[in-house]
GUVONU-562807 format. One record per atom (N, C-alpha, C): residue number from 1; residue in one letter; atom name; x, z, y. Coordinates in steps of 0.001 Angstrom, whole numbers, plus 524288, in hexadecimal, padded with zeros to 5 digits. Atoms other than C-alpha are relative to their C-alpha. Layout:
<sites>
{num=NUM, residu=A, atome=CA, east=X, up=Z, north=Y}
...
</sites>
This chain:
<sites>
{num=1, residu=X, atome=N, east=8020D, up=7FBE9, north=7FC98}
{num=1, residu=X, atome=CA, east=C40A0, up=E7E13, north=96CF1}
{num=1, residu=X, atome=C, east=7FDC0, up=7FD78, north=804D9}
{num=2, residu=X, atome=N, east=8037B, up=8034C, north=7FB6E}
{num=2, residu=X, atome=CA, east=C368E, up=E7995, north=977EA}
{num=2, residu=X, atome=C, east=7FE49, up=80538, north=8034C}
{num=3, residu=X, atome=N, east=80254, up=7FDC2, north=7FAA8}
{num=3, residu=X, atome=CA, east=C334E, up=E81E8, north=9849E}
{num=3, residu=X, atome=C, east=7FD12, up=7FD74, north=803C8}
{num=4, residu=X, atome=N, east=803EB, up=802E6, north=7FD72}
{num=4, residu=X, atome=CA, east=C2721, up=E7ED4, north=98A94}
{num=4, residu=X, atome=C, east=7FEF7, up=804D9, north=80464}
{num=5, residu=X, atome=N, east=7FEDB, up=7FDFD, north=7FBC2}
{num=5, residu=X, atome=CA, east=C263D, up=E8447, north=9978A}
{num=5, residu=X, atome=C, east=7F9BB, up=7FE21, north=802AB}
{num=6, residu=X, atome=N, east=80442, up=801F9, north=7FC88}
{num=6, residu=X, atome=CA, east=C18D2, up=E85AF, north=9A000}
{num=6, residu=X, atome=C, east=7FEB9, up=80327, north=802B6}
{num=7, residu=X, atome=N, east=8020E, up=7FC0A, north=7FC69}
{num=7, residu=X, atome=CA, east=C1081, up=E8B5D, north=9AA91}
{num=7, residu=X, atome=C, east=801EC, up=7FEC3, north=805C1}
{num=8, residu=X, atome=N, east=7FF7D, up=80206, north=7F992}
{num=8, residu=X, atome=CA, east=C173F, up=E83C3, north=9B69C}
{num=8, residu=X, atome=C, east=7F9E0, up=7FE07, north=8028F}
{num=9, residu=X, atome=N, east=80314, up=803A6, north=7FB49}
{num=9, residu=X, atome=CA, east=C0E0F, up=E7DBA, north=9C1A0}
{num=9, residu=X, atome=C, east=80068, up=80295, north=804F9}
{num=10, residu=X, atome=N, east=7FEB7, up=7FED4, north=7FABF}
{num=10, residu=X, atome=CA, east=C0C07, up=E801A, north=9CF95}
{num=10, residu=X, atome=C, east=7FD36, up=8044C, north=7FF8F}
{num=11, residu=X, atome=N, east=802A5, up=7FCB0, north=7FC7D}
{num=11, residu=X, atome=CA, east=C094C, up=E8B6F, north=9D716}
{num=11, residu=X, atome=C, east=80215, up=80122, north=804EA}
{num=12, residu=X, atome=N, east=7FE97, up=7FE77, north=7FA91}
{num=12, residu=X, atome=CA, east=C088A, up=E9088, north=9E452}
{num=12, residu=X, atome=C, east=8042E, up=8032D, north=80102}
{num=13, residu=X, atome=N, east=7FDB4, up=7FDDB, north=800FD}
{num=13, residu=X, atome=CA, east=C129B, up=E9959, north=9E813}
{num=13, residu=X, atome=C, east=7FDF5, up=80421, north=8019E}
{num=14, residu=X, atome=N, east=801D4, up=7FB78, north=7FE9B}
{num=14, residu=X, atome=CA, east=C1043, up=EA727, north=9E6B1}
{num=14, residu=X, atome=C, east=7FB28, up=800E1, north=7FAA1}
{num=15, residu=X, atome=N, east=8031A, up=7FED1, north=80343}
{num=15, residu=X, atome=CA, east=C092C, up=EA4ED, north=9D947}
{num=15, residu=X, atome=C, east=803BF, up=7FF8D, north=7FADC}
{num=16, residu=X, atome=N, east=7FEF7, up=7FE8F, north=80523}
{num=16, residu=X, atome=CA, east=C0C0F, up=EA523, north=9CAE4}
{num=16, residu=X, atome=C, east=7FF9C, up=7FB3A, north=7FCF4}
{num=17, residu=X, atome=N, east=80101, up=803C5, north=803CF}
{num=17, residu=X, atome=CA, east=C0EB2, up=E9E35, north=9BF1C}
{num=17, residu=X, atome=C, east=80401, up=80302, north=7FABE}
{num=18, residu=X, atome=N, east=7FDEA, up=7FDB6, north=80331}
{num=18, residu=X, atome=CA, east=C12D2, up=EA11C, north=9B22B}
{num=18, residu=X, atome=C, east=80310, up=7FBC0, north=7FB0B}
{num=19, residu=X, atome=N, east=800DD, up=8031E, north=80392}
{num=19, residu=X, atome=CA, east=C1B64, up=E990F, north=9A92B}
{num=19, residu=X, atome=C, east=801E4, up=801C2, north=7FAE3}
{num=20, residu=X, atome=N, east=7FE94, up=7FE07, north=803F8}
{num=20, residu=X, atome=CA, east=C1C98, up=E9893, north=99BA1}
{num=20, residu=X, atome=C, east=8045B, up=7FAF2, north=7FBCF}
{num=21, residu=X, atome=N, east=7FD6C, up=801A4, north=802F2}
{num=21, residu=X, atome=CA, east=C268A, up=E93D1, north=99165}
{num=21, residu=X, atome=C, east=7FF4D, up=7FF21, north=7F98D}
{num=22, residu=X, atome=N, east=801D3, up=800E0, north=804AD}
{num=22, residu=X, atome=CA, east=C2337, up=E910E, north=982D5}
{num=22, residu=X, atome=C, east=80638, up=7FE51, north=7FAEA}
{num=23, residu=X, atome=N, east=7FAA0, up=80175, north=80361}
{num=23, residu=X, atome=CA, east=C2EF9, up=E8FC9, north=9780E}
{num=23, residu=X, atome=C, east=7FBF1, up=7FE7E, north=7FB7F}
{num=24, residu=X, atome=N, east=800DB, up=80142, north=80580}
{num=24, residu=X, atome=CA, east=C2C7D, up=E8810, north=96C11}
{num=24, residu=X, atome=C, east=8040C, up=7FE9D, north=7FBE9}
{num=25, residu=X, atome=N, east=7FBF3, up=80419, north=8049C}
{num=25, residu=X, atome=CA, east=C34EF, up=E8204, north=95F66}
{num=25, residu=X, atome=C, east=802BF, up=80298, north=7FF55}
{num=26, residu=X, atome=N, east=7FD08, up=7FC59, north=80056}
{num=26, residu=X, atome=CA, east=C3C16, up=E8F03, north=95F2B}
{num=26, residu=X, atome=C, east=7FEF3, up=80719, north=7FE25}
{num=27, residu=X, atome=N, east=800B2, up=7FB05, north=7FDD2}
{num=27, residu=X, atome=CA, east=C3A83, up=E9CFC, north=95B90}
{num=27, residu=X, atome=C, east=8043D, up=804CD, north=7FF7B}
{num=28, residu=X, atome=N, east=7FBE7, up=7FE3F, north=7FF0B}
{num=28, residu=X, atome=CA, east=C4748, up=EA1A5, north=95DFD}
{num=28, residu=X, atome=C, east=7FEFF, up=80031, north=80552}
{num=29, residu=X, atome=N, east=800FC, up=7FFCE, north=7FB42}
{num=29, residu=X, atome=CA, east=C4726, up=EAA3A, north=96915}
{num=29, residu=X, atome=C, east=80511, up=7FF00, north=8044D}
{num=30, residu=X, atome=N, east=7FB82, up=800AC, north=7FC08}
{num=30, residu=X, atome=CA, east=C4D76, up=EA6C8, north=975E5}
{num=30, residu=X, atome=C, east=802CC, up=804F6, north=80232}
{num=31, residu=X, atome=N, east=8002B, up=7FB49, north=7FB6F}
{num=31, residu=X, atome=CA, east=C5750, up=EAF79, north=97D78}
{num=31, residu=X, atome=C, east=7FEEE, up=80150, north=80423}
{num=32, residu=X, atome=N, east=8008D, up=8020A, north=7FB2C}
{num=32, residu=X, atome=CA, east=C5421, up=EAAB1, north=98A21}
{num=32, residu=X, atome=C, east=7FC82, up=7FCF0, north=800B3}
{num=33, residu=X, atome=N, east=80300, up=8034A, north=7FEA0}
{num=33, residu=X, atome=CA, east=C495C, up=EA495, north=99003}
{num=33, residu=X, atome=C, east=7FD91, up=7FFBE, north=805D8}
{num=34, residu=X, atome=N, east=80224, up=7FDF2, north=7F926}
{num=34, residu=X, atome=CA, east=C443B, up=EA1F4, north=99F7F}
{num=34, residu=X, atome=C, east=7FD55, up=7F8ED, north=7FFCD}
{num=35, residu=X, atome=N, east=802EA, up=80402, north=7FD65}
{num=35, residu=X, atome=CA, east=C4032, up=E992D, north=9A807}
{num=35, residu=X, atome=C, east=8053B, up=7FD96, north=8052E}
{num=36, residu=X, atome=N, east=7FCA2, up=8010E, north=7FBD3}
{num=36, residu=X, atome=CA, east=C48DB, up=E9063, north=9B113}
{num=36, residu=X, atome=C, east=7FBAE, up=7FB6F, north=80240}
{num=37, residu=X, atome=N, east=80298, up=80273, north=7FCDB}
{num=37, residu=X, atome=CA, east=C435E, up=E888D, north=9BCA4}
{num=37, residu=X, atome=C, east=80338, up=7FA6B, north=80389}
{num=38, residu=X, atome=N, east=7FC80, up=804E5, north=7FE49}
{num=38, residu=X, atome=CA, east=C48FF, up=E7A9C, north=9C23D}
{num=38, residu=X, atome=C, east=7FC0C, up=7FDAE, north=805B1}
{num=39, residu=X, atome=N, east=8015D, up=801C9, north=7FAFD}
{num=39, residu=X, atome=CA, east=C4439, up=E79A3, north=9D180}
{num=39, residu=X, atome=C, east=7FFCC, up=7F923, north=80239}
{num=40, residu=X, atome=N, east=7FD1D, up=80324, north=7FEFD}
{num=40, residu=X, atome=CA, east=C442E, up=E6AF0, north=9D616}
{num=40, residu=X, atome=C, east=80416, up=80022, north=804D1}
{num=41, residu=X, atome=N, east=7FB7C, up=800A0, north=7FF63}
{num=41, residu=X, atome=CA, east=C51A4, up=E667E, north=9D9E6}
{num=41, residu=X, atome=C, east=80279, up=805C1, north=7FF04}
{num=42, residu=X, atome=N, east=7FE9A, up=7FCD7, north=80072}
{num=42, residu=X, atome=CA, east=C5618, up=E733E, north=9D5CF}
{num=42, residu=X, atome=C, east=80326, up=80158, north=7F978}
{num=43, residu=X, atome=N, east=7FF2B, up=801E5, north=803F9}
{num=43, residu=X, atome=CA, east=C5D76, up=E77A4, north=9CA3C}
{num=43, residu=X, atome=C, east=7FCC4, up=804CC, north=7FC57}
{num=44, residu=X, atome=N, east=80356, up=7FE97, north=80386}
{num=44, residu=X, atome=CA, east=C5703, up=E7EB2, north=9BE56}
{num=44, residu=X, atome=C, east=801AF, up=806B6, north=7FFE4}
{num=45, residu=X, atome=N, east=7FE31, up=7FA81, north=7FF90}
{num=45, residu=X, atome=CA, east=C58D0, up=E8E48, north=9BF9B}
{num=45, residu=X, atome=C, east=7FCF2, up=80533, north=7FD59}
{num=46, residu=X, atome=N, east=801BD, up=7FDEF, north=80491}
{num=46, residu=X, atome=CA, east=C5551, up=E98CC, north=9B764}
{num=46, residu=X, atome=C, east=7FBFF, up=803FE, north=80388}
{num=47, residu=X, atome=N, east=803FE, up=7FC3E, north=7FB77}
{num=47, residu=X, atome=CA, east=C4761, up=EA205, north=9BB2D}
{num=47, residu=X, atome=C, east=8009B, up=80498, north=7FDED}
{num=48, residu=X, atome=N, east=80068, up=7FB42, north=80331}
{num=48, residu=X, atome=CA, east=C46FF, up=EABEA, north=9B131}
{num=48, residu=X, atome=C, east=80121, up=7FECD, north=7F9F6}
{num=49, residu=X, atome=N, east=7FEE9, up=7FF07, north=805FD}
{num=49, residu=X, atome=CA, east=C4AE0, up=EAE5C, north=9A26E}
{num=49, residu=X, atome=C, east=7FE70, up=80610, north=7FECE}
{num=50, residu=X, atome=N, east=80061, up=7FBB0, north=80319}
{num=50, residu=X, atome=CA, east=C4837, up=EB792, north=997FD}
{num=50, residu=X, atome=C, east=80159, up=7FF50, north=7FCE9}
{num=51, residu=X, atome=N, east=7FDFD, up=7FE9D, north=8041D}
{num=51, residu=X, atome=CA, east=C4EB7, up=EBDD3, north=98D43}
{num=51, residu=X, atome=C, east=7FDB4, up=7FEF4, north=7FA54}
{num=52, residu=X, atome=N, east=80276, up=7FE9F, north=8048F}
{num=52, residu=X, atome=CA, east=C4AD6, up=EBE1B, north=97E5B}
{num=52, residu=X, atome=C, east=7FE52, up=806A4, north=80114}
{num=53, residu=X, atome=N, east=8023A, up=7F9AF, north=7FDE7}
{num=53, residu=X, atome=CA, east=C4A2A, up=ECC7E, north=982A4}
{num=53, residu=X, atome=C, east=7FDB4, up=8031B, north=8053E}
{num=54, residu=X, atome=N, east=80430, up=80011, north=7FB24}
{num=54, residu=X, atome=CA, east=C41A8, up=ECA41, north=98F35}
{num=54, residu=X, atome=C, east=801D9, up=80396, north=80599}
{num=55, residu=X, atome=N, east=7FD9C, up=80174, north=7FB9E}
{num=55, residu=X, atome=CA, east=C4DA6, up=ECAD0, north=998CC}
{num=55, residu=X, atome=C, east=7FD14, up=7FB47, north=80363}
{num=56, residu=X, atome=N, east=7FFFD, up=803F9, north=7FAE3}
{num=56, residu=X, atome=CA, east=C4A7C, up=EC47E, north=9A570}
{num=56, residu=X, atome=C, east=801E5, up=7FFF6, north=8033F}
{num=57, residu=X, atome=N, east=7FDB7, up=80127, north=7FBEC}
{num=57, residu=X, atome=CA, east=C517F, up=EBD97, north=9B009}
{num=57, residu=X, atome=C, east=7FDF0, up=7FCE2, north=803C9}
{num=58, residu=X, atome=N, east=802FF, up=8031E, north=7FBE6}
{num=58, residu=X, atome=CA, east=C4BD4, up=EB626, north=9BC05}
{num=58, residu=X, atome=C, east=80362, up=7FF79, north=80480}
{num=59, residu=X, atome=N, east=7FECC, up=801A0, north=7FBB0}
{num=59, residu=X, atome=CA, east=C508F, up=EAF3B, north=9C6A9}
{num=59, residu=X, atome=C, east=7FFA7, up=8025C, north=80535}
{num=60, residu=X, atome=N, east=8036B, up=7FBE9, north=7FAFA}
{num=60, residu=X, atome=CA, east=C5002, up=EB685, north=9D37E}
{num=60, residu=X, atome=C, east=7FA79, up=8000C, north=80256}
{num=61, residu=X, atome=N, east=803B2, up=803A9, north=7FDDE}
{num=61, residu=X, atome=CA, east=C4893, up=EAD11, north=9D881}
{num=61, residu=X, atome=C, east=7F88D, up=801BD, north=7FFB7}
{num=62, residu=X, atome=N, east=80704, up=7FFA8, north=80463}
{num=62, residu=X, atome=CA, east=C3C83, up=EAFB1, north=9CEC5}
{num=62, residu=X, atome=C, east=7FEB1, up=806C4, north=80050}
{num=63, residu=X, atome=N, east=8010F, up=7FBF2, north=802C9}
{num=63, residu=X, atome=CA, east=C3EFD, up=EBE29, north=9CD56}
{num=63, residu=X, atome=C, east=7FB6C, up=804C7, north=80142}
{num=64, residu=X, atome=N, east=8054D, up=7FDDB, north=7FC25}
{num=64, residu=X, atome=CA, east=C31E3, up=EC6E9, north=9CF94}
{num=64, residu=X, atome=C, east=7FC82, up=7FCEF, north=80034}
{num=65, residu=X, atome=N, east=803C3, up=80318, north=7FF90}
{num=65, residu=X, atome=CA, east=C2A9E, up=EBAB1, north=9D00E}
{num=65, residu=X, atome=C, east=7FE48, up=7FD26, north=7F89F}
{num=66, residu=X, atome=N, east=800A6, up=80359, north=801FD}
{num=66, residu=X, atome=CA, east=C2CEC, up=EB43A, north=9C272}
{num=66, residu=X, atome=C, east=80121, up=8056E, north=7FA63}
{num=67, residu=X, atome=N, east=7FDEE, up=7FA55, north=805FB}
{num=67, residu=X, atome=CA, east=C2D40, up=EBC12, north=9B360}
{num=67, residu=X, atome=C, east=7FECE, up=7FC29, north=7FCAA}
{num=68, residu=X, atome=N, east=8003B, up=803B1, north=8066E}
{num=68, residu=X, atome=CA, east=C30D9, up=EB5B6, north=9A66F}
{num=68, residu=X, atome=C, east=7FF00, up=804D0, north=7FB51}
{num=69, residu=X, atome=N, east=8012C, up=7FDBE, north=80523}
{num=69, residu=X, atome=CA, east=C2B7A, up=EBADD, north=999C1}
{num=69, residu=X, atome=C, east=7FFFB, up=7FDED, north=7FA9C}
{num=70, residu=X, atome=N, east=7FE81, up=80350, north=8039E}
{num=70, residu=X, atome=CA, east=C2CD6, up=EB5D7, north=98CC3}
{num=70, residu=X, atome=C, east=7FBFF, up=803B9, north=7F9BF}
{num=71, residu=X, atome=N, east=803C4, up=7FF87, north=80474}
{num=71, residu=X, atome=CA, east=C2626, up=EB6F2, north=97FA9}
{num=71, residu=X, atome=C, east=804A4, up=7FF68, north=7FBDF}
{num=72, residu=X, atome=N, east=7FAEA, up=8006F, north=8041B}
{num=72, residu=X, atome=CA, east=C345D, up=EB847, north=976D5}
{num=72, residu=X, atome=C, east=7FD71, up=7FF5E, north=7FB04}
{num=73, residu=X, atome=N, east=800A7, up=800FD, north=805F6}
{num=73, residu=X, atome=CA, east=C2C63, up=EB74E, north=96AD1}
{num=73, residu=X, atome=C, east=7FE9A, up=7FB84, north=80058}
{num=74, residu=X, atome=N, east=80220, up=804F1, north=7FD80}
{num=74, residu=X, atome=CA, east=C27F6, up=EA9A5, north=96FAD}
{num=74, residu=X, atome=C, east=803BF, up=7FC4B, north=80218}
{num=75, residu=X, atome=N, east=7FC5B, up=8041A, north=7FC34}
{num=75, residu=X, atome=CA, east=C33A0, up=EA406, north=977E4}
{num=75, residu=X, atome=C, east=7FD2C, up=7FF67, north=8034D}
{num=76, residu=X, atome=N, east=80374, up=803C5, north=7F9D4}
{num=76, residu=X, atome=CA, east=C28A0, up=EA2E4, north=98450}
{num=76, residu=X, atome=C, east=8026C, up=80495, north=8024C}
{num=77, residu=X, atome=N, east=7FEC9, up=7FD66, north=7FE4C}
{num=77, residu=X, atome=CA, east=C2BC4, up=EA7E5, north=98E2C}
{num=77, residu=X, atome=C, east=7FB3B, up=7FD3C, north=80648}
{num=78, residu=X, atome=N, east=80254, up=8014A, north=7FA98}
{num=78, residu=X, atome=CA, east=C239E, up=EA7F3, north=99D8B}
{num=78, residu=X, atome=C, east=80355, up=80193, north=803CD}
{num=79, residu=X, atome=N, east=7FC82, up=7FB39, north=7FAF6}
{num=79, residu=X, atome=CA, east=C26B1, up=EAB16, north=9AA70}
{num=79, residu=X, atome=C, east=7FA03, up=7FE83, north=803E7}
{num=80, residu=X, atome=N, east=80534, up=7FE98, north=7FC01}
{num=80, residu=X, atome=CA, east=C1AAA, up=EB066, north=9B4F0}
{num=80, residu=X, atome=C, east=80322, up=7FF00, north=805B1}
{num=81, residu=X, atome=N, east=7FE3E, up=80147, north=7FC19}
{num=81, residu=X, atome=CA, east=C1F2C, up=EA9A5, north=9C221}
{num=81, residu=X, atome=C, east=7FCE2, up=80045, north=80459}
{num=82, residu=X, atome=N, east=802B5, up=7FD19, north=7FCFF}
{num=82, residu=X, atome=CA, east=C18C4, up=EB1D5, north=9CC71}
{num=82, residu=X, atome=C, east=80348, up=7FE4B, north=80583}
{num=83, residu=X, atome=N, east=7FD7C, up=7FFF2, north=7F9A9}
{num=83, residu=X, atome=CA, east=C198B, up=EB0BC, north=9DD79}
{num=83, residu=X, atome=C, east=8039F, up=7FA63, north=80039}
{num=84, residu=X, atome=N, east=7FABB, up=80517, north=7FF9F}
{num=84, residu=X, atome=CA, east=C1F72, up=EA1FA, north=9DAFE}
{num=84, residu=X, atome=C, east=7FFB9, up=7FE97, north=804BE}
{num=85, residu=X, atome=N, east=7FDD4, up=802D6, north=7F979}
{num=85, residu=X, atome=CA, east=C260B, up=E9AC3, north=9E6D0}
{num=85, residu=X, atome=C, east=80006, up=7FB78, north=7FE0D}
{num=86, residu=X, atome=N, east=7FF67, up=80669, north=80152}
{num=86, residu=X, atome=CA, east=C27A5, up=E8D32, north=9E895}
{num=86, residu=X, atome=C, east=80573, up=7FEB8, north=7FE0A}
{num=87, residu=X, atome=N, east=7FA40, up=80178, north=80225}
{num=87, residu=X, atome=CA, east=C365F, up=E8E94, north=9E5A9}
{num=87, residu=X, atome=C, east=80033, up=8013A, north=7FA5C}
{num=88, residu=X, atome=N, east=80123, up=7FE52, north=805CF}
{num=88, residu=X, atome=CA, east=C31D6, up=E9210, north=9D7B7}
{num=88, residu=X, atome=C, east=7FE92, up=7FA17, north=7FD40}
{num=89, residu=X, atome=N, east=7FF3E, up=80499, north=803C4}
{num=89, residu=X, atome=CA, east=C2ED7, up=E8433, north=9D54D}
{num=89, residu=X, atome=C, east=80293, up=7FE01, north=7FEE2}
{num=90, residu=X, atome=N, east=7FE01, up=8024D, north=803E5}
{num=90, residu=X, atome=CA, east=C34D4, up=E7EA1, north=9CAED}
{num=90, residu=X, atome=C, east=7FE68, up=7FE44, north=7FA8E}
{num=91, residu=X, atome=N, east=801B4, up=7FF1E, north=806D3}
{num=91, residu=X, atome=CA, east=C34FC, up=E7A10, north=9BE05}
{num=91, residu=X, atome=C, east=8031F, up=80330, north=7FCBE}
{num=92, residu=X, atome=N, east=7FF36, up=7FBFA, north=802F0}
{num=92, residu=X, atome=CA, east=C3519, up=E84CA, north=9B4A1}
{num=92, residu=X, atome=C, east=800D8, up=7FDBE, north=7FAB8}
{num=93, residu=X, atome=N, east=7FE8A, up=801AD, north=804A3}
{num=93, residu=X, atome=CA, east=C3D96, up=E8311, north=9A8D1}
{num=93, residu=X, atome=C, east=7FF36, up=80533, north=7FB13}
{num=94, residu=X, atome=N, east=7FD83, up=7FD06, north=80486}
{num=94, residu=X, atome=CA, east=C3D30, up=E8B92, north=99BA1}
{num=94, residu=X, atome=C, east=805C0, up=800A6, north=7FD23}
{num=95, residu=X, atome=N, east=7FC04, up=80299, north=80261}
{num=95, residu=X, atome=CA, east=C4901, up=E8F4C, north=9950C}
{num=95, residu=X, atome=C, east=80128, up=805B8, north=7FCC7}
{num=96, residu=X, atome=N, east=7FE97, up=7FB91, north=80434}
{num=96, residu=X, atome=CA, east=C4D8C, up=E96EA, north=98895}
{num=96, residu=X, atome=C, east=80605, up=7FFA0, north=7FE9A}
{num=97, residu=X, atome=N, east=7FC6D, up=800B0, north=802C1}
{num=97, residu=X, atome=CA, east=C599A, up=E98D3, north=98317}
{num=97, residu=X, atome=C, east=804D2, up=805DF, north=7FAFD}
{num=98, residu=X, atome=N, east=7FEBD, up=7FE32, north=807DB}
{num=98, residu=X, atome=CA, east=C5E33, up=E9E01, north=974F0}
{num=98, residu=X, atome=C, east=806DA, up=8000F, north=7FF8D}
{num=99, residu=X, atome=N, east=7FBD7, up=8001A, north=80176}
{num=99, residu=X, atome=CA, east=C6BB4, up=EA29B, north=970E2}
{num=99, residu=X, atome=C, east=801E8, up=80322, north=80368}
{num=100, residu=X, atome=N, east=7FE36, up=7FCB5, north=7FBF9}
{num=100, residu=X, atome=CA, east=C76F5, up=EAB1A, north=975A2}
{num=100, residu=X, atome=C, east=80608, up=7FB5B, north=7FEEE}
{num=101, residu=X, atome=N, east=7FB7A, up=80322, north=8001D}
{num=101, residu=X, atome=CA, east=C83E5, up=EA2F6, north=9713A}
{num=101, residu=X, atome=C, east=80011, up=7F916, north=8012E}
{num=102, residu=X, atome=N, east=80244, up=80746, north=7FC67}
{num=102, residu=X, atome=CA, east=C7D94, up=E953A, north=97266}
{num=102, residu=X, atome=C, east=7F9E4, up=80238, north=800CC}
{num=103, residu=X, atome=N, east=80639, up=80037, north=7FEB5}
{num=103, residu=X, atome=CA, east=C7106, up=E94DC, north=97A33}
{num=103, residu=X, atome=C, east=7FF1C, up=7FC69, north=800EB}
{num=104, residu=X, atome=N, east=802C5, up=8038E, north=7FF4D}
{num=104, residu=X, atome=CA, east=C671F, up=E8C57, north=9799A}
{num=104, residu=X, atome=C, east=7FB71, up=7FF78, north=8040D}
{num=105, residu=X, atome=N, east=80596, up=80021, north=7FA7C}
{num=105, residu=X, atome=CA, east=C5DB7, up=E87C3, north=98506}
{num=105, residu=X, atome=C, east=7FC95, up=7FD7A, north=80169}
{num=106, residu=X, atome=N, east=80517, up=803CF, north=8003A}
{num=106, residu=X, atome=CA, east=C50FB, up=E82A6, north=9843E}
{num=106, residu=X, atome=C, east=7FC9B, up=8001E, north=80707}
{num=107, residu=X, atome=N, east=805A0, up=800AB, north=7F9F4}
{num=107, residu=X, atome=CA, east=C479E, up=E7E9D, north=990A8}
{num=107, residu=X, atome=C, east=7FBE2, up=7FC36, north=7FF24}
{num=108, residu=X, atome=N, east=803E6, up=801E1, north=7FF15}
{num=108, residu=X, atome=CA, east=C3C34, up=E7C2E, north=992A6}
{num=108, residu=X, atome=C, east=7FEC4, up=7FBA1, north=803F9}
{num=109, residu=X, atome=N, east=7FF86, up=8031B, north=7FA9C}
{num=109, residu=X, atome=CA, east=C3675, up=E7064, north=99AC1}
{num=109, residu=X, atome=C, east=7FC5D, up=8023E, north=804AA}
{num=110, residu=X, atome=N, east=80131, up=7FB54, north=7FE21}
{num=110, residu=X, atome=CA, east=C3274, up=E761B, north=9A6BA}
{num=110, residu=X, atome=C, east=7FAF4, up=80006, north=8026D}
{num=111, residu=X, atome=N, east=806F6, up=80057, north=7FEF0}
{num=111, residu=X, atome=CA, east=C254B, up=E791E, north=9AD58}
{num=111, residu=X, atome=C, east=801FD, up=7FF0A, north=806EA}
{num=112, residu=X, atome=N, east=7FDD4, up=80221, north=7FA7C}
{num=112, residu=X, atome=CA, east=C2494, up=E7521, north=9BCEB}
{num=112, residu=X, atome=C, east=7FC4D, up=805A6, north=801A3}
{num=113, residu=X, atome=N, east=80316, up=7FCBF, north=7FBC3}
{num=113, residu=X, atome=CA, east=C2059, up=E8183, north=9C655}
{num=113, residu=X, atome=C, east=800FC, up=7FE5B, north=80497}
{num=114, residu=X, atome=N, east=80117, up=802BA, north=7F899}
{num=114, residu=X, atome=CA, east=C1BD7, up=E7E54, north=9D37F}
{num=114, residu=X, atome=C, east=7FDEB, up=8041A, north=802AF}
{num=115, residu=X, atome=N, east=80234, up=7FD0D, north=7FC27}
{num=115, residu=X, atome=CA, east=C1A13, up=E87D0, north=9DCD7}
{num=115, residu=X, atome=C, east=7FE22, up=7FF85, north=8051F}
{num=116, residu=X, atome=N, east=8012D, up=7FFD5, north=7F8BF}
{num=116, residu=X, atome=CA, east=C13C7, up=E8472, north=9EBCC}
{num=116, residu=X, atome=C, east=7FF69, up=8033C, north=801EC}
{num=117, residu=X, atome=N, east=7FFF9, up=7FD4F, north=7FB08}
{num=117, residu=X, atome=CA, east=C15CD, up=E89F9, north=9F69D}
{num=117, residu=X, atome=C, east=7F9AB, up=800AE, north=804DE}
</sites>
């Protein structure tokens, strides 16, 4: 199973970007899938997830500014990252994970967003 993750680069703050996620080598669907973000020196913290049944959760942080959507017949999933700040940069990780008694947890490697001030 491979998660390819894209759509980072810079922007100003107060603009947009959208990224996207790609699942391959699998078509067993996930229950869970988001996006987590790893600030430098910081540690890796979760932005948003969605359900197989297109539950969503988001970080406070993001909430109003950031929306994940997903393509469940696909495993992709995006997220539209609107009004960014500079404390939004990070690198943006993918991540799925399958099962309810053992779960399994795939990630993606991650894309770099840059926001200036």
């Amino acid at each position: 199973v491979q998660l390819q993750a894209c759509g980072g680069g810079l922007v100003q703050a107060g603009g947009s970007l959208r990224l996207s996620c790609a699942t391959s080598g699998t078509t067993v669907n996930f229950n869970n899938m988001g996006w987590y973000r790893q600030a430098p020196g910081k540690q890796r913290e979760l932005v948003a997830t969605i359900t197989s049944d297109g539950g969503t959760n988001y970080v406070d942080s993001v909430k109003g500014r950031f929306f994940i959507s997903r393509d469940g017949a696909k495993n992709n999933i995006d997220m539209q990252m609107n009004s960014l700040k500079p404390e939004d940069t990070a690198v943006y990780y993918c991540n799925a994970r399958r099962g309810s008694v053992v779960i399994t947890t795939f990630w993606g490697r991650g894309t770099l967003v840059t926001v200036s001030s």
